[in-house]
PAVEX-617537 format. One line per field, with one value per atom (N, C-alpha, C): chain; atom name; x, y, z. Coordinates in steps of 0.02 Angstrom, whole numbers. Atoms other than C-alpha are relative to their C-alpha. Layout:
<recs>
ch = (A | ...)
at = (CA | ...)
u = (X | ...)
v = (Y | ...)
w = (Z | ...)
</recs>
This chain:
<recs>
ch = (A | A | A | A | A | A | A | A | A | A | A | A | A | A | A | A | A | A | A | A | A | A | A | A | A | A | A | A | A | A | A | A | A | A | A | A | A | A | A | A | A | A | A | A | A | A | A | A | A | A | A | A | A | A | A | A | A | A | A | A | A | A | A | A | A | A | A | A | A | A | A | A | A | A | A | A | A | A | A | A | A | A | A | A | A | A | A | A | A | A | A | A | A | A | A | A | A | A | A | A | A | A | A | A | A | A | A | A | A | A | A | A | A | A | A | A | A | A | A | A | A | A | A | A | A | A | A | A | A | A | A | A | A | A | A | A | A | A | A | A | A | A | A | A | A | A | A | A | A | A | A | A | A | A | A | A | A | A | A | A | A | A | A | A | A | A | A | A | A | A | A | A | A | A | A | A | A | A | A | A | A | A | A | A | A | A | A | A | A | A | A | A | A | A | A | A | A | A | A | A | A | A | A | A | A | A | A | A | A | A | A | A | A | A | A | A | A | A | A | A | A | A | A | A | A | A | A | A | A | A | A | A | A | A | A | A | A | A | A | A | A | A | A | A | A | A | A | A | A | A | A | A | A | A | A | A | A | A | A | A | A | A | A | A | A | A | A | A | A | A | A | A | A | A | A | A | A | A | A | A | A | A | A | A | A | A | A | A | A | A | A | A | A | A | A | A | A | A | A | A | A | A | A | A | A | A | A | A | A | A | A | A | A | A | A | A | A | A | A | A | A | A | A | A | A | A | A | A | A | A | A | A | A | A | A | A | A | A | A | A | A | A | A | A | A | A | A | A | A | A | A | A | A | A | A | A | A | A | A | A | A | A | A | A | A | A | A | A | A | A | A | A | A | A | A | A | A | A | A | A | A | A | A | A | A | A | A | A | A | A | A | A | A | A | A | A | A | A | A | A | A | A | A | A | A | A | A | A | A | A | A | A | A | A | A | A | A | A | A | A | A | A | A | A | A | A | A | A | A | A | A | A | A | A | A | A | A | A | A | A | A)
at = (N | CA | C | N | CA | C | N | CA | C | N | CA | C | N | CA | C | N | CA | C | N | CA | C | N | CA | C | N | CA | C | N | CA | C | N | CA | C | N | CA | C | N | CA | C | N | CA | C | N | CA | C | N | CA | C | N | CA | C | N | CA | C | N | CA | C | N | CA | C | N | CA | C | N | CA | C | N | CA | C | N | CA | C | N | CA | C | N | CA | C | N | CA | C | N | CA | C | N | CA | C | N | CA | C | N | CA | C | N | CA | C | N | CA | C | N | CA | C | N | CA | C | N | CA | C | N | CA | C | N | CA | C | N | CA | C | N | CA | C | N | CA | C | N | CA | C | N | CA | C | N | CA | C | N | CA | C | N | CA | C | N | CA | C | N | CA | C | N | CA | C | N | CA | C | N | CA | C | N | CA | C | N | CA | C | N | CA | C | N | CA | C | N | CA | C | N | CA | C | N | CA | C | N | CA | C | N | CA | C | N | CA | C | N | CA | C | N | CA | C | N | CA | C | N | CA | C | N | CA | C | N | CA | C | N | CA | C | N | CA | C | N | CA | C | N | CA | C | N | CA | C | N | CA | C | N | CA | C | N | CA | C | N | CA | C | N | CA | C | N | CA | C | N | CA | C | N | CA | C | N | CA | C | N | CA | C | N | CA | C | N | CA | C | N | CA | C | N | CA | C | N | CA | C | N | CA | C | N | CA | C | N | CA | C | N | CA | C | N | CA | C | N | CA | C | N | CA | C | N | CA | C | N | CA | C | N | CA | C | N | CA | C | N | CA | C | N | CA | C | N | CA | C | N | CA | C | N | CA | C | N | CA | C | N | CA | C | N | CA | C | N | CA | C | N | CA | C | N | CA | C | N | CA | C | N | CA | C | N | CA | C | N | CA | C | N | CA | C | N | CA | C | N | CA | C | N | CA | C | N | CA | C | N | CA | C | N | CA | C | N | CA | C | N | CA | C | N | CA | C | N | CA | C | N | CA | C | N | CA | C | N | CA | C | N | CA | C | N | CA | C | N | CA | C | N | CA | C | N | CA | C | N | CA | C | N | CA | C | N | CA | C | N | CA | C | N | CA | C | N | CA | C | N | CA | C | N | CA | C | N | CA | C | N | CA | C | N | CA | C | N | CA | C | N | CA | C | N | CA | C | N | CA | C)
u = (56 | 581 | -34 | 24 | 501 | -94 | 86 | 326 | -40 | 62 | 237 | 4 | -3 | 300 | -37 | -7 | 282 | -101 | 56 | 102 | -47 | -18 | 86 | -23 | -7 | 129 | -40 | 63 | 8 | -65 | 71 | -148 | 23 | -14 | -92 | -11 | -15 | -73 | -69 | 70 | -257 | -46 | 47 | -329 | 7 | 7 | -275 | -35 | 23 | -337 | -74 | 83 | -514 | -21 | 43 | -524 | 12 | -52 | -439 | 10 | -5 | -498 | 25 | -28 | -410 | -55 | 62 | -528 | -41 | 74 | -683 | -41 | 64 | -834 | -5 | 8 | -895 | 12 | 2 | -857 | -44 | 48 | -954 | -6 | -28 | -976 | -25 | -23 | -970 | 45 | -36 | -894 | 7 | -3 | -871 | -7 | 27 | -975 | -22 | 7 | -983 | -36 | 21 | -1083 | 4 | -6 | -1028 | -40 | -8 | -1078 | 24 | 2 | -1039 | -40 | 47 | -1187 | 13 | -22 | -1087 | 0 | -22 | -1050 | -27 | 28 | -1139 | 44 | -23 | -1003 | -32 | 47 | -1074 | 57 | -23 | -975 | -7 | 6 | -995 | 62 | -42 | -838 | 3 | 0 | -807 | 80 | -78 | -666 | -2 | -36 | -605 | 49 | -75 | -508 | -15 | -16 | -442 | 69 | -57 | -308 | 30 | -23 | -280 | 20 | -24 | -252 | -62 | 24 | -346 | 23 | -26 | -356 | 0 | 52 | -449 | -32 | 43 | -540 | -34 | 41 | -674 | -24 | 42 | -785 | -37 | 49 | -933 | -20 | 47 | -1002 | 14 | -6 | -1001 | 31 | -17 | -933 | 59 | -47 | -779 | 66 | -88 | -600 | 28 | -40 | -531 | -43 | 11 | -638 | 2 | -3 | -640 | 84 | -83 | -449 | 33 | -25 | -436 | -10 | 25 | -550 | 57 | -62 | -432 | 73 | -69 | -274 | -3 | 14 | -334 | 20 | -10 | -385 | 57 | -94 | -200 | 16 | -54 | -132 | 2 | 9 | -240 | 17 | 21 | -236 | 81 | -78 | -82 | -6 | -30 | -104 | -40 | 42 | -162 | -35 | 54 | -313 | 28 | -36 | -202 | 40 | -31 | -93 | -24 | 35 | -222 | -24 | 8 | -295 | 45 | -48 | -122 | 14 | -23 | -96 | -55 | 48 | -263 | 23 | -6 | -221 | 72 | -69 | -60 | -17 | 38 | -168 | -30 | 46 | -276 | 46 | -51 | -109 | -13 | -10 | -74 | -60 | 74 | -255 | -10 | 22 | -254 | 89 | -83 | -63 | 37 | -56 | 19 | 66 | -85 | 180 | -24 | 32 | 154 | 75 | -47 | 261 | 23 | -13 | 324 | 24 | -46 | 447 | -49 | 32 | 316 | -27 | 17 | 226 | 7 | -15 | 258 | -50 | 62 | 122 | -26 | -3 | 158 | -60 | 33 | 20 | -25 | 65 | -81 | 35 | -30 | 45 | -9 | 7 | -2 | -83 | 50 | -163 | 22 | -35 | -49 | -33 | 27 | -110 | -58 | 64 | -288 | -3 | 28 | -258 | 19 | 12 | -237 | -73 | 69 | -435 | -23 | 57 | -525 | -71 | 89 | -696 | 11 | 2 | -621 | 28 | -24 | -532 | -47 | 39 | -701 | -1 | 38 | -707 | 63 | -58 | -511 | -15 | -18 | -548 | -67 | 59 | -727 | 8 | 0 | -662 | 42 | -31 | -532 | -40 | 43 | -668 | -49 | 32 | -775 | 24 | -43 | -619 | 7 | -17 | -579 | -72 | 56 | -782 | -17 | 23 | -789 | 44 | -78 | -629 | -23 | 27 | -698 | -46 | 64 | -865 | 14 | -52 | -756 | 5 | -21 | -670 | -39 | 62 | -830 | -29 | 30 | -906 | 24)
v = (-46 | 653 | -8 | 17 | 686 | -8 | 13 | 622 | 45 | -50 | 777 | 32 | 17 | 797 | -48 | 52 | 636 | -3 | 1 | 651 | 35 | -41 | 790 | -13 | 45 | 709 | -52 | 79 | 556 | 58 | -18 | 675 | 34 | -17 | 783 | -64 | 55 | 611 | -14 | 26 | 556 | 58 | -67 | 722 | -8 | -14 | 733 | -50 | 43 | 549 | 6 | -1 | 601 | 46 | -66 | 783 | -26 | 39 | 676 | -66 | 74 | 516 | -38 | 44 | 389 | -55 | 74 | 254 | 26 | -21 | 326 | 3 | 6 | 289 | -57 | 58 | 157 | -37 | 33 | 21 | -2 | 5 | -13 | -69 | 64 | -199 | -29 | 59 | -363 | 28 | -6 | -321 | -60 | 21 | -396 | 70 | -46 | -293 | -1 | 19 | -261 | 61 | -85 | -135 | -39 | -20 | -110 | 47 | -67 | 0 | -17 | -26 | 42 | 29 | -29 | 68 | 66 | -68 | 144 | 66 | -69 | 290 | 13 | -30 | 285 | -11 | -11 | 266 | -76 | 61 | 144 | 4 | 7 | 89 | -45 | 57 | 8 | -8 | 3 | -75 | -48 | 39 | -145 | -16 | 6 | -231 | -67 | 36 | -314 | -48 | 19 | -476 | -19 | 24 | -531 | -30 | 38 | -659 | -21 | 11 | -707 | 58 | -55 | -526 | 54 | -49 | -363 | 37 | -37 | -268 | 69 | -87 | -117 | -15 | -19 | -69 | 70 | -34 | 55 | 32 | -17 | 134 | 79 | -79 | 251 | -8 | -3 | 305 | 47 | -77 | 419 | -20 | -3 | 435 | 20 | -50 | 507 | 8 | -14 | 556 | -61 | 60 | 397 | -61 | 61 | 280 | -7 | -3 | 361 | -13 | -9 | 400 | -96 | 54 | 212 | -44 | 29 | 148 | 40 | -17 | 274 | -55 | 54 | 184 | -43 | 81 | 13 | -15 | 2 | 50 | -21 | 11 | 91 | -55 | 27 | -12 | -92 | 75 | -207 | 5 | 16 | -148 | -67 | 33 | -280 | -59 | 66 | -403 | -54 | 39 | -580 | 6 | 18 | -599 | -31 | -1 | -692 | 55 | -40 | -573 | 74 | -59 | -434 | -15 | 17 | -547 | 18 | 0 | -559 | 57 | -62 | -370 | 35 | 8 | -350 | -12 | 25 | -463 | 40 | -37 | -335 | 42 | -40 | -188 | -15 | 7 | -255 | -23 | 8 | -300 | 54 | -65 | -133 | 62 | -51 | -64 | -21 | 3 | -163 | 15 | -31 | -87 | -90 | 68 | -275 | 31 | -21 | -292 | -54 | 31 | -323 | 12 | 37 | -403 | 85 | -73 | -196 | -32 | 8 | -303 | -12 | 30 | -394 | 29 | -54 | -248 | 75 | -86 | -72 | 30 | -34 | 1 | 72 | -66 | 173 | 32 | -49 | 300 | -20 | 18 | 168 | 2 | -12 | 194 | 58 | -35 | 335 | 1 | 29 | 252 | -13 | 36 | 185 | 34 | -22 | 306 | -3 | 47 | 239 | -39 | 53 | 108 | 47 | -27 | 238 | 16 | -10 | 253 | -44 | 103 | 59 | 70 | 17 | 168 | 25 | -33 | 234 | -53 | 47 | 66 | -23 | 6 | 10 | 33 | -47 | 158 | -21 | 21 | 130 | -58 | 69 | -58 | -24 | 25 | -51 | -32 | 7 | -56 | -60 | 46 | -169 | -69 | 53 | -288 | -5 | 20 | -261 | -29 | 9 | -304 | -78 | 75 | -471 | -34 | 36 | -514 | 1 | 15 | -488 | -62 | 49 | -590 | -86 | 35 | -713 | -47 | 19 | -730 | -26 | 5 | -722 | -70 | 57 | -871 | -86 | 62 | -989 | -1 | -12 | -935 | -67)
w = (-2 | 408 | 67 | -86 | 586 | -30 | -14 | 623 | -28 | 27 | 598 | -71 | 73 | 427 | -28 | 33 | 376 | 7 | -18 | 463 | -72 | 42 | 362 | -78 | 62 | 201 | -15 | -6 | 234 | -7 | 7 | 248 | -67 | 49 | 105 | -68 | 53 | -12 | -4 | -8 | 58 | -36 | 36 | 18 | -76 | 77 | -146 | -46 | 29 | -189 | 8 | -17 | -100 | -28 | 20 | -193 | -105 | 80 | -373 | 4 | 9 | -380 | -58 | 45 | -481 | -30 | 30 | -585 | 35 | -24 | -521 | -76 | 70 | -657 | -5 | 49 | -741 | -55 | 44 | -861 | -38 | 42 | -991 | -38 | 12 | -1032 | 55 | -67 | -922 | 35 | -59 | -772 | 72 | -49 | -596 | 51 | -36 | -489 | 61 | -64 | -302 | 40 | -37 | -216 | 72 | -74 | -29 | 41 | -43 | 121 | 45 | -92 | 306 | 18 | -12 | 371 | 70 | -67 | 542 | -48 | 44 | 424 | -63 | 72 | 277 | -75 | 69 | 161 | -38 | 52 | -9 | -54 | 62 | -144 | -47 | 46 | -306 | -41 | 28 | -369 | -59 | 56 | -537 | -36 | 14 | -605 | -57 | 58 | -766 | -9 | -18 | -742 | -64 | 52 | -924 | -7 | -7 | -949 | 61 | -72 | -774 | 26 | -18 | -733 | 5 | -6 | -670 | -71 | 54 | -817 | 28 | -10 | -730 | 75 | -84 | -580 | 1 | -25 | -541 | 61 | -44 | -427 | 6 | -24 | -395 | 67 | -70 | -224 | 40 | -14 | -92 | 72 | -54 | 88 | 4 | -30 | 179 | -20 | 32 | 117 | 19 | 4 | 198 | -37 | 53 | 106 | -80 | 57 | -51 | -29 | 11 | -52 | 13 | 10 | -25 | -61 | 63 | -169 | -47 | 52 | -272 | -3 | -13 | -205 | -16 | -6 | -204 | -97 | 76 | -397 | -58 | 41 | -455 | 34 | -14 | -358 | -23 | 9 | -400 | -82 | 66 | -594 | -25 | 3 | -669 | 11 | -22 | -550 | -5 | 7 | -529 | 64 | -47 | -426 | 74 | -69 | -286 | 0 | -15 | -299 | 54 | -34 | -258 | 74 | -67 | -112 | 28 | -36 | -42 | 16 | -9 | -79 | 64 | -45 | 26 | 63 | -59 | 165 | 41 | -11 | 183 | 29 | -35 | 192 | 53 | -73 | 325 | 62 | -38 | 411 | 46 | 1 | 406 | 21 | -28 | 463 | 72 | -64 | 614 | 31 | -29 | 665 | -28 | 11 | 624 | -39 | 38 | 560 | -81 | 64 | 373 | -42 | 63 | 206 | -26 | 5 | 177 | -77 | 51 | 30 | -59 | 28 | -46 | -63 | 30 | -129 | 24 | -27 | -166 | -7 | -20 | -67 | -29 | 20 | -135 | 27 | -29 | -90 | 62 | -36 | 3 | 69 | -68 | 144 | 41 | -35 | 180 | 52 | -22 | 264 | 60 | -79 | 404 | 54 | -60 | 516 | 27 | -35 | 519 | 45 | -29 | 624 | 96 | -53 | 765 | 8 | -22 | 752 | -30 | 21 | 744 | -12 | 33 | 696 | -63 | 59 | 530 | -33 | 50 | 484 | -32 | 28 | 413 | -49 | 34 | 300 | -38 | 38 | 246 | -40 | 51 | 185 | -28 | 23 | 128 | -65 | 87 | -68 | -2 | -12 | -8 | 7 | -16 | 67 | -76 | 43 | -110 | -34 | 22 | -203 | 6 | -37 | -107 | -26 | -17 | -110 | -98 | 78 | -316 | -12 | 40 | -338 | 27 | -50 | -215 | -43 | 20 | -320 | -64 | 57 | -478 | -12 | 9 | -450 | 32 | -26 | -362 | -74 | 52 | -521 | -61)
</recs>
C-alpha cells in the first residue's frame, strides 16, 4: 500500500474513533480514577478503570479535546481491557516508543487501530495530546498498585 493510502487509512481509523468513541462514560461503582489535562491545548480527561482479579476488566473515559487525544483514549480503552496491569504499562511504554518515532516491540502486542497514531510523532506538539490517556492510564495503575 503506498504512503498516501496508508496515510489515508491512518486518519480515516482516527476519525472514526474521535467521531465513535469506544468506552466513553462512566462506571458506576469503585473505580480507579484519573483526571488528566494538557494545559498546551486544553485537552482534559477523566479515566476510569476496573482492575479485578489481577486484570483490567474495563476502562473508561469522559472529556473533551482534539480528535488525536480522544481517538487515543478510545484505542487505549480496547486495547488495556484483558490485560494485566504490567502488561498495560509495557503496552504503554510501546506506544510512547512509537510517539517519539523509536523503534518499538511491533511482536509484542497487536497494536491494531492504535497504529494508526504512528504518524504523530511527525508533530512533537500533538504527541502530548496522543498519550494524555496513556499517561492517565500508567498514573492510575501506578497509584493502584502503591495503594
Amino acid at each position: 500500500m503506498s504512503s498516501n493510502n496508508l496515510d489515508t487509512l491512518y486518519r480515516q481509523v482516527i476519525m472514526d474513533h474521535y467521531k465513535n468513541p469506544r468506552n466513553r462514560g462512566e462506571f458506576e461503582g469503585e473505580t480507579l480514577t484519573v483526571n488528566m489535562n494538557n494545559p498546551t491545548c486544553g485537552d482534559r480527561i477523566q479515566l476510569q478503570m476496573k482492575v479485578e482479579d489481577g486484570k483490567i476488566a474495563g476502562a473508561k473515559f469522559v472529556g473533551e479535546g482534539c480528535s488525536i487525544s480522544l481517538a487515543s483514549a478510545s484505542m487505549m480503552t480496547q486495547a488495556v481491557k484483558g490485560l494485566e496491569p504490567e502488561e498495560a504499562l509495557e503496552m504503554s511504554a510501546i506506544f510512547s516508543d512509537m510517539m517519539l518515532g523509536k523503534d518499538y516491540d511491533e511482536d509484542r502486542f497487536d497494536l491494531g487501530d492504535i497504529e494508526a497514531l504512528q504518524g504523530v510523532a511527525k508533530f512533537p506538539a500533538r504527541i502530548k495530546c496522543a498519550t494524555l490517556a496513556w499517561k492517565a492510564m500508567e498514573k492510575g495503575l501506578h497509584d493502584h498498585h502503591d495503594s
